[in-house]
C-alpha positions as CSV (number, residue, x, y, z in Angstrom):
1,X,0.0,0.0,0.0
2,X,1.4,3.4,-0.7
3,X,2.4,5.4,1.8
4,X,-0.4,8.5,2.9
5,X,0.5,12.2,2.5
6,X,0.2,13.8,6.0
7,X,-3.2,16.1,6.4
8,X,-1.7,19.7,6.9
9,X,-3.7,21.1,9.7
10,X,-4.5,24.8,11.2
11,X,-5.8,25.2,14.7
12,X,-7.5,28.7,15.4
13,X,-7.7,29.1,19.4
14,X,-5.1,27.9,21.3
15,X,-6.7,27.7,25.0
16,X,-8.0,24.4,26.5
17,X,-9.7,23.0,23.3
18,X,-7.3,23.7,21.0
19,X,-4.1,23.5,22.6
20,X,-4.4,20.7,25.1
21,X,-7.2,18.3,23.0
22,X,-6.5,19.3,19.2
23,X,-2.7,19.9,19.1
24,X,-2.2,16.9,21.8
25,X,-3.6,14.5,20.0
26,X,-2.0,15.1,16.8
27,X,1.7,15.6,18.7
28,X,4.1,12.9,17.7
29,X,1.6,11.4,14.9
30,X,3.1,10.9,11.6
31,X,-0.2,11.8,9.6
32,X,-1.3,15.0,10.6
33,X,1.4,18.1,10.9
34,X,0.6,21.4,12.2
35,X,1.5,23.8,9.5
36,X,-0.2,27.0,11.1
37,X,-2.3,28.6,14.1
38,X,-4.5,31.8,15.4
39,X,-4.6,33.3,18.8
40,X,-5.2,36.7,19.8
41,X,-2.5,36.0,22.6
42,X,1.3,36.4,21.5
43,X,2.8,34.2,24.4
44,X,1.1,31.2,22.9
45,X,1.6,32.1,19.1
46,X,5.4,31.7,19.9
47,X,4.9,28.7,22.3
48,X,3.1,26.8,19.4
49,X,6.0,28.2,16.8
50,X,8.3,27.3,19.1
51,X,7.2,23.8,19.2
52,X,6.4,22.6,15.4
53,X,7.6,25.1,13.6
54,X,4.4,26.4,12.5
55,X,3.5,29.6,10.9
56,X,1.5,32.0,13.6
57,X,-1.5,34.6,13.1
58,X,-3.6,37.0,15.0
59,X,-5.8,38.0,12.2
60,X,-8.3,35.7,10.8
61,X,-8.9,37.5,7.8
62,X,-5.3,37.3,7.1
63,X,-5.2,33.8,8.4
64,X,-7.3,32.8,6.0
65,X,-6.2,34.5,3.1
66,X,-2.8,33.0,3.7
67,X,-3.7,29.7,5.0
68,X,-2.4,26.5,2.6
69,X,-3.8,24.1,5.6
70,X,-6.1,21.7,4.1
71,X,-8.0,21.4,7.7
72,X,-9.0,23.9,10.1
73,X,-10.0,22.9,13.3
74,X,-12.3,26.0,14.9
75,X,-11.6,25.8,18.1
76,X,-12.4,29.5,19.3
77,X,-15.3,30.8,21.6
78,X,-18.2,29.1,21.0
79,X,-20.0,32.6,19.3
80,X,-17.9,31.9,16.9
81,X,-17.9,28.7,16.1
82,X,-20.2,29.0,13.1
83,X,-19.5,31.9,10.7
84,X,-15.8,30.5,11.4
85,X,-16.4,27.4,10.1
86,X,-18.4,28.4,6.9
87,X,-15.8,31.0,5.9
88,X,-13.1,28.4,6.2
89,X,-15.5,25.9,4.2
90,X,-15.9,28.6,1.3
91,X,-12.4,28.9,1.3
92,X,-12.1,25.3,0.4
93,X,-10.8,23.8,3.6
94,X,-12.3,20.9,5.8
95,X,-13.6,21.9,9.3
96,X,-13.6,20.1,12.5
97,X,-15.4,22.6,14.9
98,X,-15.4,22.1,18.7
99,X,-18.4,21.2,20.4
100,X,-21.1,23.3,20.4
101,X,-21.2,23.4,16.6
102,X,-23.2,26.4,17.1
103,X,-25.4,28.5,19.3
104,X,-28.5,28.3,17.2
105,X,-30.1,25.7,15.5
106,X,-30.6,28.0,12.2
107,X,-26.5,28.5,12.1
108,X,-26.3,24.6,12.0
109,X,-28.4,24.1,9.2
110,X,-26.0,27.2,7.8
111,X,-23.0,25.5,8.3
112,X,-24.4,21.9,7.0
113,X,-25.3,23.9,3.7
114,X,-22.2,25.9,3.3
115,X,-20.3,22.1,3.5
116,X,-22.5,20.8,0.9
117,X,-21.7,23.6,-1.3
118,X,-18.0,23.3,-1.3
119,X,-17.7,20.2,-1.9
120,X,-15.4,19.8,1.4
121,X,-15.8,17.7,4.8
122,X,-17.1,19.4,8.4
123,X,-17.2,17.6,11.2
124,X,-17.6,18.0,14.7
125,X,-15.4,17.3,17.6
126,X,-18.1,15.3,19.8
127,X,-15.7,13.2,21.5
128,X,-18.0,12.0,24.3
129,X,-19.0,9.6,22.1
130,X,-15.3,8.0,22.2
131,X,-15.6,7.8,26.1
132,X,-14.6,4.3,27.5
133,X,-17.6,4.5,29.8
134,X,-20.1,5.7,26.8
135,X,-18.7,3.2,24.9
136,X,-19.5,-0.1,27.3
137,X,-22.7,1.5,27.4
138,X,-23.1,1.4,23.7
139,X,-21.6,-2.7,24.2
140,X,-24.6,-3.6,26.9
141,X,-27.4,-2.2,25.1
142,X,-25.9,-4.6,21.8
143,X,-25.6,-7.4,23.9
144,X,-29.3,-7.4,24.0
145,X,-29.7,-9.0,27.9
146,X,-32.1,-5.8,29.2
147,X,-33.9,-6.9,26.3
148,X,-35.8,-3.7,24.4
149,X,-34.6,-0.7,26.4
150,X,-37.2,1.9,27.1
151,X,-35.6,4.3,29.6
152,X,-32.3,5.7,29.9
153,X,-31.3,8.5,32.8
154,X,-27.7,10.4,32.3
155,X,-26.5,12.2,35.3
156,X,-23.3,13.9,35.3
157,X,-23.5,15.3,38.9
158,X,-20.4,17.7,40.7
159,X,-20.1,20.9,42.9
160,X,-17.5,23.6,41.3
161,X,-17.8,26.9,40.3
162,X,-16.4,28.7,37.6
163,X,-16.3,32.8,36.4
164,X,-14.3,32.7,32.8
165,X,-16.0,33.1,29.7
166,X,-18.1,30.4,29.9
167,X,-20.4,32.3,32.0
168,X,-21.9,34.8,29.6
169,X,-24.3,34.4,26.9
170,X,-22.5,36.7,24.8
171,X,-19.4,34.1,24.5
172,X,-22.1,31.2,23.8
173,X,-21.3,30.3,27.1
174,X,-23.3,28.3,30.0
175,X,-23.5,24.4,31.0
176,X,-26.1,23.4,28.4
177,X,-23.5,24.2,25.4
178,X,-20.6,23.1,27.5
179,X,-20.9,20.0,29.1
180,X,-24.8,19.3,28.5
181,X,-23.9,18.8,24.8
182,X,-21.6,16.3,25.3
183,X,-23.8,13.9,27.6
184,X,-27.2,14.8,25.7
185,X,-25.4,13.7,22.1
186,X,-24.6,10.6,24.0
187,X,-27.9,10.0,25.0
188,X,-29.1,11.3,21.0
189,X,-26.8,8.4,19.6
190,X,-28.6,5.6,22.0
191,X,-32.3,6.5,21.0
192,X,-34.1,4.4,19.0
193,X,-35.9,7.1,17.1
194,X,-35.9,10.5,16.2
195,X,-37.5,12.8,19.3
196,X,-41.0,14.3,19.3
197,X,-41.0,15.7,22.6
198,X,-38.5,17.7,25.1
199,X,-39.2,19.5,28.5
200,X,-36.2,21.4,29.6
201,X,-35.6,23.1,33.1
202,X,-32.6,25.2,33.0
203,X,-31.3,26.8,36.3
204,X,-28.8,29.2,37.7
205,X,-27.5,28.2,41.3
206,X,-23.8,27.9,41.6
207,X,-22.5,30.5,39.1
208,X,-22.2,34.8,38.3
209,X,-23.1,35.6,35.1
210,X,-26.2,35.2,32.7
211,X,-26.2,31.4,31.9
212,X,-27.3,28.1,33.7
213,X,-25.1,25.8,35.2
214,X,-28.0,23.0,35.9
215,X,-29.5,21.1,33.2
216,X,-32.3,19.1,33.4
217,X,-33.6,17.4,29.7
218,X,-36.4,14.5,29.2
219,X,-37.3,13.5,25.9
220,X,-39.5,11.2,24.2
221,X,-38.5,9.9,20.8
222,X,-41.3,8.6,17.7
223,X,-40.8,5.2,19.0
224,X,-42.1,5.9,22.6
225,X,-38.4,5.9,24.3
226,X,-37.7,8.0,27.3
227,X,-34.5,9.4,28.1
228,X,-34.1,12.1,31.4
229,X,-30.5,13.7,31.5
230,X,-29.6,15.6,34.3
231,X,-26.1,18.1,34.6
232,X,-26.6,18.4,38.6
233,X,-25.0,21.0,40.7
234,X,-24.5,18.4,43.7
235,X,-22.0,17.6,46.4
236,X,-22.7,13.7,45.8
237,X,-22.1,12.0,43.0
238,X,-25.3,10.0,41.5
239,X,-25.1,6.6,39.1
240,X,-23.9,8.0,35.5
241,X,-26.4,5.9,34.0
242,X,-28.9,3.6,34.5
243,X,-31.1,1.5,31.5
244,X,-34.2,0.2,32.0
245,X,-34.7,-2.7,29.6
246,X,-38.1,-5.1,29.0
247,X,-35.5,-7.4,31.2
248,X,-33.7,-5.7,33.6
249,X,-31.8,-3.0,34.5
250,X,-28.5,-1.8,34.5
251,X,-26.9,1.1,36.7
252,X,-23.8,2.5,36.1
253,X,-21.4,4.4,38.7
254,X,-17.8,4.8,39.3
255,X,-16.2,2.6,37.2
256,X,-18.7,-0.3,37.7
257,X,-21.5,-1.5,36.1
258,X,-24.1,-3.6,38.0
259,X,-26.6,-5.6,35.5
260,X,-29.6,-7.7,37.3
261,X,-31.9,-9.2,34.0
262,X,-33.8,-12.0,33.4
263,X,-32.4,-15.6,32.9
264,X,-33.9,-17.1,29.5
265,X,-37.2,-15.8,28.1
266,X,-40.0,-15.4,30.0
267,X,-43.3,-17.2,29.2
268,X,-46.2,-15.3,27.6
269,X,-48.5,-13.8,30.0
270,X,-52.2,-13.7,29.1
271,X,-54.9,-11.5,30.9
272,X,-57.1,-12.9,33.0
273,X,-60.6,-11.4,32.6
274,X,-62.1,-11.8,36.0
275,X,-63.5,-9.0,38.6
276,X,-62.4,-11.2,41.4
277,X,-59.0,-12.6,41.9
278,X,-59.0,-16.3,42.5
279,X,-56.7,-16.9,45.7
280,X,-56.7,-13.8,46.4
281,X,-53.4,-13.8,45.0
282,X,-51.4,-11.3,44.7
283,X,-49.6,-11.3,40.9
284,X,-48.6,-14.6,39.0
285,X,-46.9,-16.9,41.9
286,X,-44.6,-17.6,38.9
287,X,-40.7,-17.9,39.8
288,X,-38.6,-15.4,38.1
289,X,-34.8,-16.6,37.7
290,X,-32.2,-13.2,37.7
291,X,-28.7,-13.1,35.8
292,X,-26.8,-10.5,38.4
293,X,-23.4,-8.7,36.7
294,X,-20.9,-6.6,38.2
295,X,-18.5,-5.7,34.9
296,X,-15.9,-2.6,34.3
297,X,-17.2,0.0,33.4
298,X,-15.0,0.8,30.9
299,X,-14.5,-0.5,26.9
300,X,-11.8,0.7,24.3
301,X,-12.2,2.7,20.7
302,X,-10.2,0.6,18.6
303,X,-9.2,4.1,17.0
304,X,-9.2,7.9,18.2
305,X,-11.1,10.4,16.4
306,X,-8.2,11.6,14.3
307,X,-8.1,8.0,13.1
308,X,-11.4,8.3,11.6
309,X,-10.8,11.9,10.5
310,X,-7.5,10.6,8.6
311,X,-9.9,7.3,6.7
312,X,-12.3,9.7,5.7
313,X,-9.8,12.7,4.1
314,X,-7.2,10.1,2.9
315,X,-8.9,6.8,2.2
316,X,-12.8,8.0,1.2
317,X,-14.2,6.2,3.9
318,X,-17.8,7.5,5.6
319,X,-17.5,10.4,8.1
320,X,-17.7,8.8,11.4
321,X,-19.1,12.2,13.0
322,X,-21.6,13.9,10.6
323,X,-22.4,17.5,10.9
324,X,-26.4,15.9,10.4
325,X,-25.9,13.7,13.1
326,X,-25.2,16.6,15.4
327,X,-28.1,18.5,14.5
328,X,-30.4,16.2,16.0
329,X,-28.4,17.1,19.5
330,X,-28.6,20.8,18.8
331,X,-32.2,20.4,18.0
332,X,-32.7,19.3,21.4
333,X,-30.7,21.7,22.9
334,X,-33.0,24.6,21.1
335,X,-36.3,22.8,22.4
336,X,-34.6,22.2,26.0
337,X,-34.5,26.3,26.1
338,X,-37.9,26.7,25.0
339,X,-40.1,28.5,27.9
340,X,-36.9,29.4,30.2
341,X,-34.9,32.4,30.6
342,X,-32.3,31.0,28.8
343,X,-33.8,30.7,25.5
């Protein structure tokens, strides 16, 4: 097989996202290089210059009429995130844009259009759903022992406060677009149909500013599947997940996973059509054998997302994180806001 040409790749924001996710996890690979970057912040222009060589800008007008980087990774504040990405997608570059893709659902559909019209790939950087925990989830609900899962409730519970950026609207900031799009695209990827029905309740308790920082989301897909997430501002942990299945149940926390399901198939059930109950008996009398698990709650992505980043712009496979697939998480993000402050 021939050898693959590195993708040359631009990162514009070099604070958390971009410097220690994006530039990490290209560092020491082979088949990206990082040819350029933007910051408004000097120090960290000649840190990044310092360590690959790259060329540096402050100017994304200049930045992108200079740019020869066939990707650009959008990694700035998330107001920015969209009208970013579709001026680097007319320019003829691919996209990977941090999570939230955007702050309204409308820009979405913007940026999904401006890909189509290039001709070039965006993508999203949802890596929640390369998560060793998210991933044994994803294994137990194939293995097929909770039998037809009709309930799943996502907690992602902890007590901190923060004051940065990420507390005003203006920035795109608050916990729904920060951490509640990670978890609620989990929970998107699990359902087994598209959703007809969200109630949101959106709160500000811990934090200054003019966002929430607790999230509570319960949807209802086509198919009749529930699904209650819940970003809690709490002091004690509660069990990352728990799915209710037709055969048992299986609750998630720490880094176990406890199963309890039924052994074998149960036999069919018929109604009884009677006003009195004969016995006085209380249910079927039947004997109910359980299969009870305690498993690691933990399972491996055979690759990273740069792996499947690199198939798709070098080898024409499928894009394993499509920009439609995301807009059925921001779609539930815009319906969570509906009816609170926050929309």
């Amino acid at each position: 097989m021939a050898k693959q040409t590195p993708v040359t790749m631009a990162v514009v924001g070099l604070g958390r996202a971009g410097w220690d996710i994006h530039v990490r996890a290209i560092r020491g690979r082979g088949d990206y290089v990082l040819t350029e970057v933007l910051d408004l912040d000097k120090s960290r222009l000649a840190e990044a210059q310092a360590d690959f060589g790259c060329k540096t800008f402050a100017d994304w007008k200049t930045f992108l009429r200079k740019s020869t980087a066939e990707l650009v990774v959008v990694a700035s504040q998330s107001q920015d995130h969209a009208w970013m990405s579709c001026q680097a997608l007319a320019a003829g570059k691919h996209v990977v844009v941090e999570k939230p893709m955007a702050t309204k659902l409308a820009d979405v559909e913007k940026m999904i259009a401006c890909a189509e019209k290039s001709g070039t790939v965006l993508t999203v950087h949802q890596s929640a759903r390369f998560f060793p925990e998210y991933l044994h989830i994803q294994e137990q609900t194939r293995r097929g022992v909770l039998g037809r899962i009709f309930m799943i409730h996502r907690n992602a519970a902890g007590f901190a406060r923060r004051n940065d950026w990420q507390v005003f609207s203006k920035y795109g900031g608050g916990q729904l677009n920060n951490n509640g799009v990670h978890i609620i695209d989990q929970v998107v990827q699990l359902l087994d149909s598209p959703v007809t029905a969200v109630f949101g309740d959106l709160q500000q308790i811990l934090n200054p500013g003019d966002v929430e920082d607790h999230v509570k989301v319960v949807m209802r897909t086509e198919k009749g599947m529930v699904a209650d997430v819940e970003l809690a501002v709490s002091a004690l942990p509660f069990p990352s997940w728990v799915l209710m299945g037709t055969k048992g149940t299986l609750v998630c926390q720490g880094s176990t996973s406890k199963l309890r399901y039924v052994a074998g198939k149960l036999k069919l059930l018929k109604p009884i059509d009677a006003k009195a109950v004969a016995g006085r008996r209380y249910g079927t009398g039947e004997k109910i054998e359980f299969v009870e698990e305690e498993i690691p709650a933990a399972a491996e992505s055979k690759k990273k997302y740069y792996d499947y980043l690199y198939d798709t712009l070098r080898r024409g496979k499928p894009l394993f994180v499509t920009p439609e697939s995301v807009w059925r998480t921001m779609q539930v993000l815009k319906l969570a806001r509906k009816g609170t402050k926050f929309a």
